[in-house]
N, C-alpha and C positions, 0 to 999 in steps of 0.2 A: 363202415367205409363206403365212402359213393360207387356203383357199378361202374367200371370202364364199360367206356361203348366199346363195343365190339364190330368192323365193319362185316358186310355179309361178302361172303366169299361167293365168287360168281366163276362158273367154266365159262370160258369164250371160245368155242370151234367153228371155224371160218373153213367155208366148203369151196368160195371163188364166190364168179354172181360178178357184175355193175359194180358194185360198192370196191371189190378188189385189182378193178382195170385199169391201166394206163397202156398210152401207145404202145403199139407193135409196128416195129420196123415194117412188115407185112403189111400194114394197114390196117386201121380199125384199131379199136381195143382190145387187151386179152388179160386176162386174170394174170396178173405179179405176186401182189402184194398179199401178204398171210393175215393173220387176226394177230400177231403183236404189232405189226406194224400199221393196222388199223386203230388197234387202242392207244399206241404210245402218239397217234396224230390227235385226240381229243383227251387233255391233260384232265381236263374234269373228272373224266371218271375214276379218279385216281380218290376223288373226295368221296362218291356213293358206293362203292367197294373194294375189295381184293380182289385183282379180275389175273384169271389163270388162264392166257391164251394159247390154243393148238389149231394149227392147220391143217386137220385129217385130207383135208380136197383142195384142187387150185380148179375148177373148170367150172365153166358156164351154166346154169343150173338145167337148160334142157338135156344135160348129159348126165345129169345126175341118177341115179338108180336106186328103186327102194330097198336094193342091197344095202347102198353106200348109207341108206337113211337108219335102213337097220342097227349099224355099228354105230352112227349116230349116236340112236337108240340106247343101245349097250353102254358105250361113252358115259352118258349124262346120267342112266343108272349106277356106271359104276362111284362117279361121284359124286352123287346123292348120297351111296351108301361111306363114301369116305366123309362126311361132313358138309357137303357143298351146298349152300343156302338156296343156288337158281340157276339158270344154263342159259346162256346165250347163243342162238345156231345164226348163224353169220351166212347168208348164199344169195343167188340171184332169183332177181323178183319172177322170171317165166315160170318157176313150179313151187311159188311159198306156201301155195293155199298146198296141195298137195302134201310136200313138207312135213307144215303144220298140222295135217289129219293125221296121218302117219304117225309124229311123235305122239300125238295126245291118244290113239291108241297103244303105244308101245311103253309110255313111259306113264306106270299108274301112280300120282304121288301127287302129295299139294303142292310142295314146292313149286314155282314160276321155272317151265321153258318158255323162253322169247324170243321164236325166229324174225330177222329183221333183214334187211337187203338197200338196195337205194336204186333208183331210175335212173341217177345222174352217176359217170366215171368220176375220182376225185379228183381229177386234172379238168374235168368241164365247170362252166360259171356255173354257180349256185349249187354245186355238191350238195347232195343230201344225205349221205353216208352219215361222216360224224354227227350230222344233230339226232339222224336214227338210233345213231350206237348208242351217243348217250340216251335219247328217249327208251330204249329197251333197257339197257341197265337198271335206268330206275323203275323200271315196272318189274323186273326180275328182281330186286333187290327191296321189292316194297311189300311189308306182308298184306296189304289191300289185294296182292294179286292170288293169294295161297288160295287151293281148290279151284280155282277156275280153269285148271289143266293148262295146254298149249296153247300162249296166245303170238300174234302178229302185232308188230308196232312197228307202223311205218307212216310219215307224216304227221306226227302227234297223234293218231289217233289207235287203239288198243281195239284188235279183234277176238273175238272165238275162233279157234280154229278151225272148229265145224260148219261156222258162218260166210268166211272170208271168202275172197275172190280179187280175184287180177280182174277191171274191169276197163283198163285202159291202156296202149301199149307207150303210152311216152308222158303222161301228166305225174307229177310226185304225189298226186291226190289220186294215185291209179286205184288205191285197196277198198273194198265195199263191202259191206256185209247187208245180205240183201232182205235177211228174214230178220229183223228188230234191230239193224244198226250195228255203227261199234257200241262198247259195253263204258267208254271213258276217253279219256284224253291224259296227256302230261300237260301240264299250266304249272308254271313256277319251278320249275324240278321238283312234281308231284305227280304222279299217277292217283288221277281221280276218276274213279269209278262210278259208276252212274245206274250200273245195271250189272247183274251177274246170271250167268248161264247155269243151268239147271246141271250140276256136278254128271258125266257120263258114266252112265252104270249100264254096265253090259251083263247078261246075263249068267249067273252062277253056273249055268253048262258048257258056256264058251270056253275054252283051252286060252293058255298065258298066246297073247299074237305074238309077242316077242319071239323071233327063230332061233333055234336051238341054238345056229351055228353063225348067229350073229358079229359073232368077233372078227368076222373076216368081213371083206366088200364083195365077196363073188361069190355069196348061196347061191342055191338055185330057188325059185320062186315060181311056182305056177303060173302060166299065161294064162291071162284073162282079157280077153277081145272088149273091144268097148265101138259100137257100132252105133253111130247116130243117125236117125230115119229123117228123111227129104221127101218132099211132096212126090210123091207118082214112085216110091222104091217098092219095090214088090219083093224085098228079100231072096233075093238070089244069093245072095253071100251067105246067109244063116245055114246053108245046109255044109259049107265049105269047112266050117270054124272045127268038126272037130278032127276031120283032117290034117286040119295044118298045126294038130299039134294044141289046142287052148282046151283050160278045162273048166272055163265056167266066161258069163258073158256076159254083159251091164250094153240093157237095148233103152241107147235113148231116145226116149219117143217122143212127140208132138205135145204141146198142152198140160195136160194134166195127167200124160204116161199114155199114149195112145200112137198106132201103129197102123195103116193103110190095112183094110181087110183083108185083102188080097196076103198081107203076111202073117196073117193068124195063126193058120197051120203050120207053116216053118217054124214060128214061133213055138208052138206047141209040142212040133217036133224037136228040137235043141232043147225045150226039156225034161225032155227023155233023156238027152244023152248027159249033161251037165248043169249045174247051177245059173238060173238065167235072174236076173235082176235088173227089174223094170225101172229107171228114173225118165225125169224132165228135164228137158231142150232150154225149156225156162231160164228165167233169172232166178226165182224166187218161187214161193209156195211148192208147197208137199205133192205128191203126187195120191191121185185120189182111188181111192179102194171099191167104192158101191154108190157112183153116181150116172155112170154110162154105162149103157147095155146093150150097144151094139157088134159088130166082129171090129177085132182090133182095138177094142174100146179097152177100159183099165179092169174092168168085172171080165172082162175075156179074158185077157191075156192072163188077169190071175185065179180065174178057172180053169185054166190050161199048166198054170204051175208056176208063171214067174214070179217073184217077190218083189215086192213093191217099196221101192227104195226112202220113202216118204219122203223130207227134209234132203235128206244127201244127195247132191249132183252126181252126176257120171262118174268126173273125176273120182272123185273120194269114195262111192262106191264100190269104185273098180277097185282100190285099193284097201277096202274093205273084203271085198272076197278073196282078193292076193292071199292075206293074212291068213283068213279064217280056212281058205285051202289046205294055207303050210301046214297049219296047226291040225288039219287032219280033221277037222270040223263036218258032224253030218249036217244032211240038206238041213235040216228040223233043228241044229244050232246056228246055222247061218240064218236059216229065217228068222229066227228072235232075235239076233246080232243086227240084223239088220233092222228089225222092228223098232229097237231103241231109238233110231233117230226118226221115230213120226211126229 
């Protein structure tokens, strides 16, 4: 007998974001609308799978928390292991790229997550929402995307999560990936791949990052400071940071990971007290380990102890040490956690 096709069953959880605003008597826009009422608005996707929609969030995504991402998290695990082909995480575009690091650390599986969002309310001209929603279904729904972990689709075009970035606050061509591009497109209701991302393998010492007590939105989560350095800063604030409570600290620096002399020694003090990790101000490129050799330089600061974020921006650094904190992680397994992304 011929196989029945089978559609692929897809989770859709809608956190708020752009994509779910319409007016507010207040003024402005505000998050309404959930994730069924985002999908029952573009019928097509009723043709690329069986899409099961929840709205764990209604809010703006800079309100979002990497609590809230956690259970996320949890979520999209737990229906993986119930049968679920892919996950769609539905929020606004101010913290996708973050998001997006976040799940592809938490959620280790081939299966396709595809966080997606839109620039445009779906009451403004030229809404970009539904064509995103459908363009992420089909990349979550296409086994061309399997092992390439967390990706972003937004504007046809298909990110790495580890890559991506917000690089525009108002174009629908905002999302960039600055170290080899996006990895594909949607053409035709196809997800075409072009390029695929080196599978993330963290090291065998690393603890699960997933948090114990992920089921809920209000863990608690180590503060991690994220400090970025301005021509003529003499670090005055690095002595402040473990006072006020942080336990570890992503200094971004100048170039290629570099720091005004003058805060060498702060630097070299903070760590002493906590996990300090050194990334780039940059758009793009690694940050560099043995080519300067001056104070403040990147051979300083990581003879003085900090770890050199290579590839990963601040943001997703920072959320990188979040994790590897909770988990209880020593300095010597954070630095190979980190090492991975050179």
């Amino acid at each position: 007998m011929p196989e029945i096709f089978r559609r692929p069953r897809l989770l859709a959880l809608s956190l708020g974001g752009t994509i779910t605003m319409t007016a507010s008597a207040a003024g402005g826009i505000a998050p309404t609308l959930g994730a069924a009422d985002l999908v029952a608005a573009v019928p097509a996707l009723a043709e690329i799978a069986e899409i099961e929609a929840r709205s764990p969030f209604r809010v703006g995504s800079s309100s979002l928390t990497l609590g809230n991402i956690a259970a996320v998290a949890a979520e999209i695990r737990a229906a993986f292991a119930d049968g679920f082909d892919g996950a769609l995480v539905i929020q606004g575009t101010d913290t996708i790229e973050e998001t997006a690091f976040a799940l592809d650390l938490m959620v280790r599986d081939d299966r396709p997550v595809v966080v997606i969002g839109a620039m445009r309310g779906p009451q403004q001209p030229g809404a970009d929402g539904p064509a995103n929603l459908l363009a992420g279904a089909i990349v979550a729904a296409s086994p061309a995307a399997r092992g390439l972990g967390t990706l972003v689709v937004l504007n046809d075009e298909i990110h790495a999560a580890r890559y991506v970035r917000k690089g525009h606050s108002a174009l629908t061509s905002a999302f960039v990936s600055d170290n080899g591009g996006p990895l594909g497109l949607v053409a035709e209701g196809q997800a075409r791949l072009f390029s695929r991302v080196t599978p993330l393998t963290l090291p065998p010492t690393l603890p699960d990052l997933m948090p114990a007590s992920a089921a809920g939105a209000d863990i608690e989560l180590p503060p991690v400071a994220l400090v970025k350095i301005g021509m003529g800063d003499d670090g005055r604030l690095l002595p402040a940071l473990a006072g006020l409570g942080y336990r570890g600290a992503v200094i971004e620096g100048a170039g290629a990971g570099h720091v005004p002399g003058v805060m060498a020694e702060a630097v070299g003090a903070l760590v002493r007290q906590m996990p300090v990790v050194l990334a780039s101000r940059t758009l793009g490129g690694p940050v560099f380990e043995r080519t300067y050799g001056y104070p403040g330089s990147e051979i300083d600061l990581i003879a003085r102890g900090a770890l050199p974020a290579g590839l990963l921006p601040a943001l997703k650094a920072r959320l990188m040490l979040v994790l590897a904190l909770k988990a209880g992680c020593s300095r010597e397994a954070i630095a190979e956690a980190v090492a991975a992304f050179r």
